[in-house]
VMD Tcl script that builds the backbone (N, CA, C; Angstrom):
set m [mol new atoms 390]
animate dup $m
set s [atomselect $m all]
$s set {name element resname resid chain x y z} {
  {N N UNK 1 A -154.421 -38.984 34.136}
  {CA C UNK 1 A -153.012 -39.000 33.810}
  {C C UNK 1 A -152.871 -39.386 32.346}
  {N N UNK 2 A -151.980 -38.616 31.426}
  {CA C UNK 2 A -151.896 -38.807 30.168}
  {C C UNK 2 A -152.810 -38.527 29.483}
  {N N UNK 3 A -154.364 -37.726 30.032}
  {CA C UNK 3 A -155.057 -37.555 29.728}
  {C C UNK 3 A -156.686 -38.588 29.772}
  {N N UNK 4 A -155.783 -39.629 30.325}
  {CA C UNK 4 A -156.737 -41.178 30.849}
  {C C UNK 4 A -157.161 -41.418 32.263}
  {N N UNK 5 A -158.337 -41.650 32.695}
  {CA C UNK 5 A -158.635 -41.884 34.128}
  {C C UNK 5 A -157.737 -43.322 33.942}
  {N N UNK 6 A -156.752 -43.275 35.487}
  {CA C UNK 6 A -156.354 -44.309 35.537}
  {C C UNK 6 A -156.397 -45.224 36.919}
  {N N UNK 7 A -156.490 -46.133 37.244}
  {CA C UNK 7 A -156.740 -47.002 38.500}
  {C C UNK 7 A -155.703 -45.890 39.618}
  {N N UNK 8 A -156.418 -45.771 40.478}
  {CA C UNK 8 A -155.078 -45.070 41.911}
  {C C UNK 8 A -154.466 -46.324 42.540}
  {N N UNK 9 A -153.159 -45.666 43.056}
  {CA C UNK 9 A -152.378 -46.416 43.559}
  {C C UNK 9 A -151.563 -45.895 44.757}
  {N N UNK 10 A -151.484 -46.351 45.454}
  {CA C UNK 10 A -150.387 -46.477 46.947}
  {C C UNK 10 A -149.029 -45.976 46.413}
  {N N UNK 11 A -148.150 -44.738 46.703}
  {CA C UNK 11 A -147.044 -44.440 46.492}
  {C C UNK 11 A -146.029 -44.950 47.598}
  {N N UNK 12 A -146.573 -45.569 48.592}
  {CA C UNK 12 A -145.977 -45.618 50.295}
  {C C UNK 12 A -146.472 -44.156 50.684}
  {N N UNK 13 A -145.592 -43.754 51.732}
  {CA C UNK 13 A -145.424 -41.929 52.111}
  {C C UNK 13 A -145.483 -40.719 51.028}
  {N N UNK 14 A -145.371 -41.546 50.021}
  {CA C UNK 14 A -145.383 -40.150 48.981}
  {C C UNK 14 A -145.975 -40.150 48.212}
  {N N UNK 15 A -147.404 -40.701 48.747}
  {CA C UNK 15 A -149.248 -40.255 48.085}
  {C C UNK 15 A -149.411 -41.334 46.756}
  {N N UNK 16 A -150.494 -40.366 46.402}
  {CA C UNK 16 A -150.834 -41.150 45.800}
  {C C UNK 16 A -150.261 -41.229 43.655}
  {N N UNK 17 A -150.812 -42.050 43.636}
  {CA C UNK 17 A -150.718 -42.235 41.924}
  {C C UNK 17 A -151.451 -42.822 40.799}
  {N N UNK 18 A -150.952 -43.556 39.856}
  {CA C UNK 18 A -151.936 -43.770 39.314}
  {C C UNK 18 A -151.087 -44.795 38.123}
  {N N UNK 19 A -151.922 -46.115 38.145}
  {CA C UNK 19 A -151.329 -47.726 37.669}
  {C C UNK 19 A -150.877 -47.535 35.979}
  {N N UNK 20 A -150.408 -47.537 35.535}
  {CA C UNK 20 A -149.989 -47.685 34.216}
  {C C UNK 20 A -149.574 -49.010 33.987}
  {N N UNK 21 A -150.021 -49.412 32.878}
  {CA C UNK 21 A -149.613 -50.732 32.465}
  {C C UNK 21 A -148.371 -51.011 31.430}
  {N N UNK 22 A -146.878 -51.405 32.064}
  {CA C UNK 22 A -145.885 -51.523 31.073}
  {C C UNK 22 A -145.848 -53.021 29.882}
  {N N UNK 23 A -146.916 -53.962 30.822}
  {CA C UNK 23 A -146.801 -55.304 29.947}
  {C C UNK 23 A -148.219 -56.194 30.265}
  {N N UNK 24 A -148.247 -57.128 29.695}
  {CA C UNK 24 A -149.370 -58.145 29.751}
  {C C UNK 24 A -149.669 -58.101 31.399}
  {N N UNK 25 A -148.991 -58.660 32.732}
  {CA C UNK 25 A -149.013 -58.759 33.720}
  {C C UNK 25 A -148.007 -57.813 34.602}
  {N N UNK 26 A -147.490 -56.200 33.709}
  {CA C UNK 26 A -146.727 -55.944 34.942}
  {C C UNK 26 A -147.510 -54.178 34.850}
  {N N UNK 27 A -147.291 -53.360 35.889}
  {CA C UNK 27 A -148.502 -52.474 36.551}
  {C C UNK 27 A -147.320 -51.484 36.804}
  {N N UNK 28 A -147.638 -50.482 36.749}
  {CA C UNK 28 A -146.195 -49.792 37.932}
  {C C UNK 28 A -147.254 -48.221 38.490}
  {N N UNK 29 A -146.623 -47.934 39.648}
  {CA C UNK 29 A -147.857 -46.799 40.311}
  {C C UNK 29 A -146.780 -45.848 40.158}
  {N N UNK 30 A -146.689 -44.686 39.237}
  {CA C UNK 30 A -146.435 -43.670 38.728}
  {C C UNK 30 A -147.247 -42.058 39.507}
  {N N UNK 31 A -146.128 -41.427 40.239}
  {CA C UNK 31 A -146.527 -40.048 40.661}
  {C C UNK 31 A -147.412 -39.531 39.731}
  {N N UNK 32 A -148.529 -38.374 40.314}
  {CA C UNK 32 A -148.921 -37.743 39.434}
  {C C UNK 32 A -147.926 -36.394 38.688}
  {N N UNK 33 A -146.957 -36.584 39.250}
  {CA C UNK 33 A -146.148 -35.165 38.411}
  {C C UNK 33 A -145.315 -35.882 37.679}
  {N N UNK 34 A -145.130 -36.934 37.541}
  {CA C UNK 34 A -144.910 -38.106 35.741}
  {C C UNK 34 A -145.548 -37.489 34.534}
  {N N UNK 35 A -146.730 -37.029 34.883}
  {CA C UNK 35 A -147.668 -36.627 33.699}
  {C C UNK 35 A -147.401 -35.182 33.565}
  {N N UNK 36 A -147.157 -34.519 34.315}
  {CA C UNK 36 A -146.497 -33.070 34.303}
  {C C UNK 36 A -145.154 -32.812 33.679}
  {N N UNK 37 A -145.037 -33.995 33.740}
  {CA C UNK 37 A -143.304 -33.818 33.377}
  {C C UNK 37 A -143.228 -34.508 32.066}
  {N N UNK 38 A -144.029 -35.158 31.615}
  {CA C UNK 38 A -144.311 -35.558 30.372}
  {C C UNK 38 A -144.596 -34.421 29.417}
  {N N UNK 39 A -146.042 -33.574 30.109}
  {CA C UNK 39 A -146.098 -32.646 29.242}
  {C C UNK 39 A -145.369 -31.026 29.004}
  {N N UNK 40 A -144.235 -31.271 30.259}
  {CA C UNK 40 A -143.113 -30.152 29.591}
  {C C UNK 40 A -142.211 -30.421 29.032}
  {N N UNK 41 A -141.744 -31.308 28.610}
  {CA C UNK 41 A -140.790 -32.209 27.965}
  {C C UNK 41 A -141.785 -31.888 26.435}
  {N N UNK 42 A -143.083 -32.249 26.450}
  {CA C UNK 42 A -143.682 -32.387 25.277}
  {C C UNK 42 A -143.557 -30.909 24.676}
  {N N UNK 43 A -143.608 -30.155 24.976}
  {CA C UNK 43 A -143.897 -28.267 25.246}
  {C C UNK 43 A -142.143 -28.075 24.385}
  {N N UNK 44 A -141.520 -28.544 25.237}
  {CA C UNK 44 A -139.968 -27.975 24.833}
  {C C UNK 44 A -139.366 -28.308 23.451}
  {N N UNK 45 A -139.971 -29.560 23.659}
  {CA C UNK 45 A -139.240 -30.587 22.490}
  {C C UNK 45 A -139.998 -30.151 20.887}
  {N N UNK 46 A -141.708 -29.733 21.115}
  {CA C UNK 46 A -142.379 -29.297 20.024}
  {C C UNK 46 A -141.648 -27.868 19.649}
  {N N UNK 47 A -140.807 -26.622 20.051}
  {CA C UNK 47 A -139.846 -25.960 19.960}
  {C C UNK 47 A -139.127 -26.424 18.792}
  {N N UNK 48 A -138.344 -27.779 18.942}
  {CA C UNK 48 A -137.214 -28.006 18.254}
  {C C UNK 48 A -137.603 -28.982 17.155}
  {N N UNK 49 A -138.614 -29.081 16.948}
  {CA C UNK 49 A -139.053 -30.047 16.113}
  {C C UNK 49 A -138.485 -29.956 14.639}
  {N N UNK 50 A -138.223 -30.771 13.835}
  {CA C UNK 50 A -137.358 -30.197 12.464}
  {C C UNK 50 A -136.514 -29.635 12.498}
  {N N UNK 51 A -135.659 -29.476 13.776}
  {CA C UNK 51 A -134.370 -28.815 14.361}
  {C C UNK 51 A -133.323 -30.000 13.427}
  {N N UNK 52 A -132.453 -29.499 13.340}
  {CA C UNK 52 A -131.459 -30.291 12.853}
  {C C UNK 52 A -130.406 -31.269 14.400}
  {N N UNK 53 A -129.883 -32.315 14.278}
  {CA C UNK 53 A -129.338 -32.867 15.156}
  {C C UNK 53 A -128.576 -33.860 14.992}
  {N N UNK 54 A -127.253 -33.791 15.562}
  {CA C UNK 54 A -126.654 -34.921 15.413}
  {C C UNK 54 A -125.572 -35.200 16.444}
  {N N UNK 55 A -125.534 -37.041 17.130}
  {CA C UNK 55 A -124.947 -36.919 18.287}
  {C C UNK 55 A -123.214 -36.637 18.289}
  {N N UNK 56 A -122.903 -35.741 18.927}
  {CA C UNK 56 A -121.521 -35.240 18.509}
  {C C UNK 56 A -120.582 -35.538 19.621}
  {N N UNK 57 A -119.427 -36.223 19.774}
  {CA C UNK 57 A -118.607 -37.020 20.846}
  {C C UNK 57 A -117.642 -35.512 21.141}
  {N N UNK 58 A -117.761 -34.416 20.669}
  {CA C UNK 58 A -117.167 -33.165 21.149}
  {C C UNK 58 A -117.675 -32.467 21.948}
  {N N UNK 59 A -119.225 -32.844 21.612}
  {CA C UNK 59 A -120.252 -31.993 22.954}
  {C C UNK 59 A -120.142 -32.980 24.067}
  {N N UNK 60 A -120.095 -32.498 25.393}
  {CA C UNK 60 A -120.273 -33.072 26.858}
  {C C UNK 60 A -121.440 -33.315 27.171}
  {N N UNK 61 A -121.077 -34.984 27.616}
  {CA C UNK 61 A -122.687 -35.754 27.901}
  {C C UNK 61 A -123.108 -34.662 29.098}
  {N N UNK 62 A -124.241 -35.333 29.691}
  {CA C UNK 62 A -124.308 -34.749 31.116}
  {C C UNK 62 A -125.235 -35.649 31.869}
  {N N UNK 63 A -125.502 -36.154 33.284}
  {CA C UNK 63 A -126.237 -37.151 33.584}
  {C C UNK 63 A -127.323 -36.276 34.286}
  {N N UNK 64 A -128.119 -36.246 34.555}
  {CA C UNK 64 A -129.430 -35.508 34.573}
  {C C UNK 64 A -130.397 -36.538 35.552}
  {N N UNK 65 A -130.886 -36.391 37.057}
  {CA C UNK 65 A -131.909 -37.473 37.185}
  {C C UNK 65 A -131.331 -38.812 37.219}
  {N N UNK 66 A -129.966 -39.324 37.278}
  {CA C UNK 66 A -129.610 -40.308 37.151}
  {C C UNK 66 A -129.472 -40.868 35.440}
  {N N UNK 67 A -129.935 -40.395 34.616}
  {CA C UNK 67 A -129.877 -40.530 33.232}
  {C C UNK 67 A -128.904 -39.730 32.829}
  {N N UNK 68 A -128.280 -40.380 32.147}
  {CA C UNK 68 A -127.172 -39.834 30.697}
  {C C UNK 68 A -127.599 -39.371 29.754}
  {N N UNK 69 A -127.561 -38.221 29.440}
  {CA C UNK 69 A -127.979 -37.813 27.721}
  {C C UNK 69 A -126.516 -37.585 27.036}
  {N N UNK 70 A -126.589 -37.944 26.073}
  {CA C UNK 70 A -125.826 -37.435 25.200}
  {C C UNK 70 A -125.678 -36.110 24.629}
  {N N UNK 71 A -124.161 -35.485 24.303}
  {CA C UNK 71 A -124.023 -34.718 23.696}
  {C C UNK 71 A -123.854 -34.570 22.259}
  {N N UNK 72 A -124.584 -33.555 22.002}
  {CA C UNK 72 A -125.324 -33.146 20.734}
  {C C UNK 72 A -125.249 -32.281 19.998}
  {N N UNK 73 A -124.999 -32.077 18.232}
  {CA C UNK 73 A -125.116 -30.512 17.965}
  {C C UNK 73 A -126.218 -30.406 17.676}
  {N N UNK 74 A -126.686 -29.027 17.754}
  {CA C UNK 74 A -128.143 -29.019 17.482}
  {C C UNK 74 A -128.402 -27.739 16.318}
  {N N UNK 75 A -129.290 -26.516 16.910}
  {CA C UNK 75 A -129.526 -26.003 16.123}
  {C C UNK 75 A -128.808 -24.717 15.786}
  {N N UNK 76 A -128.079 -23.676 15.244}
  {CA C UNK 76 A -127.051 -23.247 14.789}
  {C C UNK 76 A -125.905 -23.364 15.354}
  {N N UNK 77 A -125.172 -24.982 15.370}
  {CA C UNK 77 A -123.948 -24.965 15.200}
  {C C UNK 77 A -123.617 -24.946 17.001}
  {N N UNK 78 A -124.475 -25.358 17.913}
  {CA C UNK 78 A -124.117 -25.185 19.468}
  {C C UNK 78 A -124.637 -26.523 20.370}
  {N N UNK 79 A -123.489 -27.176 20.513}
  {CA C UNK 79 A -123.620 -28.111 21.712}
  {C C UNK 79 A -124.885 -28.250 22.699}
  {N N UNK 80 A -125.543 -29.736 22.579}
  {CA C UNK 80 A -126.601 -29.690 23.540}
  {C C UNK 80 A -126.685 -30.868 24.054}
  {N N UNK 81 A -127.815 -31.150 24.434}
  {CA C UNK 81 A -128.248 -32.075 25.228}
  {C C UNK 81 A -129.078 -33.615 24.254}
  {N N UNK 82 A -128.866 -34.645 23.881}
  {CA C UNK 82 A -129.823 -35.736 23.498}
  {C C UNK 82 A -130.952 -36.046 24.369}
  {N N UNK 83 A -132.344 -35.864 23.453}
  {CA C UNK 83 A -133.912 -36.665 25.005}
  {C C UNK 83 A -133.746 -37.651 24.548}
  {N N UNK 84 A -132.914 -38.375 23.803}
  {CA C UNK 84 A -133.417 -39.903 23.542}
  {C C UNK 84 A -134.141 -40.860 24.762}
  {N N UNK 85 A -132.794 -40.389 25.918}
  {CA C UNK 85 A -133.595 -41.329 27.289}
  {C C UNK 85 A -134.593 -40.902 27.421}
  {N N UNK 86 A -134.765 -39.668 27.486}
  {CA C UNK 86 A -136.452 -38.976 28.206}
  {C C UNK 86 A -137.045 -39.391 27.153}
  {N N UNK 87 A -136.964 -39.465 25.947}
  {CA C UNK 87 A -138.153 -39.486 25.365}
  {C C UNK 87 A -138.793 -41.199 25.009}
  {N N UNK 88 A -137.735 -42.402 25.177}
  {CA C UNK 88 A -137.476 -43.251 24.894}
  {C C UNK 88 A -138.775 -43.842 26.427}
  {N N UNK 89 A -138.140 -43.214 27.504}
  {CA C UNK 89 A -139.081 -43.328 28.819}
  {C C UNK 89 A -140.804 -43.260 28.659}
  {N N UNK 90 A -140.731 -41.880 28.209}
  {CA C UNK 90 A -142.021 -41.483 27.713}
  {C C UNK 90 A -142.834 -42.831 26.942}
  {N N UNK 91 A -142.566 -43.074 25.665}
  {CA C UNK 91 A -143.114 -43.831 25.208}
  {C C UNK 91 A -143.430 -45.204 25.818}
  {N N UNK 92 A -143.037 -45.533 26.936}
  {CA C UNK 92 A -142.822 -46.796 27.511}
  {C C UNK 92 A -144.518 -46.512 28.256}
  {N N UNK 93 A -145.229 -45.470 28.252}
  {CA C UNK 93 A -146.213 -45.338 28.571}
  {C C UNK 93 A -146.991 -44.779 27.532}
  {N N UNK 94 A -146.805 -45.051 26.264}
  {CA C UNK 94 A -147.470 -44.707 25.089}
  {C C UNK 94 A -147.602 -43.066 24.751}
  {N N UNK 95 A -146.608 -42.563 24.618}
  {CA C UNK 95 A -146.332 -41.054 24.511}
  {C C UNK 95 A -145.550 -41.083 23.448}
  {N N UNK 96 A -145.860 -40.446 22.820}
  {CA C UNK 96 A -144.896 -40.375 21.278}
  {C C UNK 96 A -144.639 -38.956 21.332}
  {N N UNK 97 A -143.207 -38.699 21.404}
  {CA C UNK 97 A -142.766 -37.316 22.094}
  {C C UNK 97 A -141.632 -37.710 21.004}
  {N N UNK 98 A -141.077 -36.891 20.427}
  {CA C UNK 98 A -140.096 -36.651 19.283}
  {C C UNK 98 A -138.247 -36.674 19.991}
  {N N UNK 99 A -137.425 -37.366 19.780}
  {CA C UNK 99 A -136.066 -36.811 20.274}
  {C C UNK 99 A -135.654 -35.468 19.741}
  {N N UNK 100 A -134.979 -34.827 20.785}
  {CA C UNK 100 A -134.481 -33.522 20.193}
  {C C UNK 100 A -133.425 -33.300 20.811}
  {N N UNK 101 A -132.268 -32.110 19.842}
  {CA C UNK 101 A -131.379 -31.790 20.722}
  {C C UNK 101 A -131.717 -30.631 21.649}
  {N N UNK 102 A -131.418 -30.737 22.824}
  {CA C UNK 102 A -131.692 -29.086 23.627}
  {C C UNK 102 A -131.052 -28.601 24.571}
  {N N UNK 103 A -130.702 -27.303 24.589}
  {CA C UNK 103 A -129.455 -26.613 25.994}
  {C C UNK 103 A -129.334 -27.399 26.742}
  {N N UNK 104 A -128.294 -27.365 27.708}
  {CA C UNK 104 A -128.319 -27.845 28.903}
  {C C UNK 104 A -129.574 -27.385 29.827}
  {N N UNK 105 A -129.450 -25.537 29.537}
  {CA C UNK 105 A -130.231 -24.969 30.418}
  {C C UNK 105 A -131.867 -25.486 30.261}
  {N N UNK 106 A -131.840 -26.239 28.539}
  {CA C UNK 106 A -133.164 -26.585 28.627}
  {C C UNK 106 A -133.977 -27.837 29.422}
  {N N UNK 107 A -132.733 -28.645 29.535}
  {CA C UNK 107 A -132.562 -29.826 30.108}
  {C C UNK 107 A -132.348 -29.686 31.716}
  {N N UNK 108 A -131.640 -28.939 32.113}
  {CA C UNK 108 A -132.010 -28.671 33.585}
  {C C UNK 108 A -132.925 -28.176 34.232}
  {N N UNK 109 A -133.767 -27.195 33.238}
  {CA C UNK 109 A -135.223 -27.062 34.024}
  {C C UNK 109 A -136.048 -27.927 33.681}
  {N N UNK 110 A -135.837 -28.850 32.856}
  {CA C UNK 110 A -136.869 -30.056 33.229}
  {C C UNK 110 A -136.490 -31.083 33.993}
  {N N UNK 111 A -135.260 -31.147 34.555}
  {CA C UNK 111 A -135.342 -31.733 35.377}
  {C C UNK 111 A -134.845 -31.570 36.836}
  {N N UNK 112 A -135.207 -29.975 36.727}
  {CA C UNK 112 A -134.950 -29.275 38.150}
  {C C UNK 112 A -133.206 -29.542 38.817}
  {N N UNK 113 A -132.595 -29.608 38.142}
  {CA C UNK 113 A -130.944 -29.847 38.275}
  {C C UNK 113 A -130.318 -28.265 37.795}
  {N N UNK 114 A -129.912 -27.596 38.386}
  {CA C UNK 114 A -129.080 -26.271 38.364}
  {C C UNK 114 A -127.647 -26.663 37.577}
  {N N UNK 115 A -127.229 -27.786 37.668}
  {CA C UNK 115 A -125.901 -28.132 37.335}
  {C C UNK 115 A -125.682 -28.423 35.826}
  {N N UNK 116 A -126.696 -28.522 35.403}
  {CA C UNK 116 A -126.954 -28.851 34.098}
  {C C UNK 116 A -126.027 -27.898 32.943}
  {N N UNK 117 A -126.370 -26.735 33.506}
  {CA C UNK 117 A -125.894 -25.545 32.709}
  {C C UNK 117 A -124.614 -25.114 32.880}
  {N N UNK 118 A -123.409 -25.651 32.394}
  {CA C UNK 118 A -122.072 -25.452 33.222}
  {C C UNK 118 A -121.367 -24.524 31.943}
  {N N UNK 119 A -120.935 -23.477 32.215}
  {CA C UNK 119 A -120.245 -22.743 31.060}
  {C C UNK 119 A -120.883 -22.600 30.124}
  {N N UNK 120 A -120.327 -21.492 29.206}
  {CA C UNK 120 A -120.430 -21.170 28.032}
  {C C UNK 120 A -120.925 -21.768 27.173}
  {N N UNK 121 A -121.671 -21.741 25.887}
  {CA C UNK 121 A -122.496 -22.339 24.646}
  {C C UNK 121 A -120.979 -22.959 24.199}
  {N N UNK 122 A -121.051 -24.267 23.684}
  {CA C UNK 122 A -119.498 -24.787 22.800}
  {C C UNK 122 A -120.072 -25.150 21.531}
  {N N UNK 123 A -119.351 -24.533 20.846}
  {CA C UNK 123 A -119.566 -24.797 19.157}
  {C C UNK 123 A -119.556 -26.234 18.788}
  {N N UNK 124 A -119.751 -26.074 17.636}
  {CA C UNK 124 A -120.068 -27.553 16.749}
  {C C UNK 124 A -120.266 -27.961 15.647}
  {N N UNK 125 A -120.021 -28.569 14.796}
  {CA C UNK 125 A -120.472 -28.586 12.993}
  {C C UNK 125 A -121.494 -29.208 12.999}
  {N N UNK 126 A -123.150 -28.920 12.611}
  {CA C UNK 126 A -124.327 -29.918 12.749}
  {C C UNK 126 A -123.481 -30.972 10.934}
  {N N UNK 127 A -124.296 -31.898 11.677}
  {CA C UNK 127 A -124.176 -33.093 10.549}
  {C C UNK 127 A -125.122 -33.311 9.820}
  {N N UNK 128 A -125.807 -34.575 9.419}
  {CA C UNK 128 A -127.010 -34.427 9.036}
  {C C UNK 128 A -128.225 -34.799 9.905}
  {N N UNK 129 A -129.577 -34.448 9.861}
  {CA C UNK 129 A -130.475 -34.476 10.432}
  {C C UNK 129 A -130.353 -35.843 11.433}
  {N N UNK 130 A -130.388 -35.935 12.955}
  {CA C UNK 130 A -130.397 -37.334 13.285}
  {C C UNK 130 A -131.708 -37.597 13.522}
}
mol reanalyze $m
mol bondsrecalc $m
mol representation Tube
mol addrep $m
């Protein structure tokens, strides 16, 4: 996982995983499709890299997974999505994954949510690089 053999762990009923360490004494047993989902997030986001972005209170948040992203302009001038949470997550297991702005639609297939994508592209003035 992450590319590291890591200690297995007891999921309860829903198998197995594998221990990541968040602190001096704390452990957490992480699915193996954590690491899958790390590296399409990583895949999407390398896309937008040097994308221009900035968080825009005209674009519509959207909650995703129980997470809030923010709305965003991104790259020519069209409303998107903030990874700050996703990517902010990521690193909490030593992943250095870049924030980016991205579709809804890009944001709902990573996190398997259909709802993500509601209407039409909405315009936007990008600001400066966030």
């Amino acid at each position: 996982m992450f590319g590291k053999q890591l200690p297995g762990c007891c999921l309860g009923d829903d198998g197995c995983g594998g221990q990541v360490q968040l602190g001096e004494r704390t452990w957490w047993c992480v699915p193996q499709s954590y690491d899958q989902a790390v590296q399409a997030l990583s895949q999407v986001l390398a896309r937008h890299a040097g994308e221009p972005m900035v968080l825009d209170p005209s674009c519509p948040s959207r909650v995703l997974d129980d997470v809030t992203l923010a709305g965003c302009c991104g790259k020519g001038g069209v409303c998107g999505l903030n990874t700050a949470p996703w990517t902010a997550e990521a690193a909490r297991f030593g992943q250095k994954i870049p924030t980016a702005c991205i579709s809804p639609a890009e944001a709902g297939r990573l996190s398997n949510a259909t709802s993500a994508d509601a209407g039409p592209a909405r315009s936007c003035q990008v600001g400066t690089t966030g």
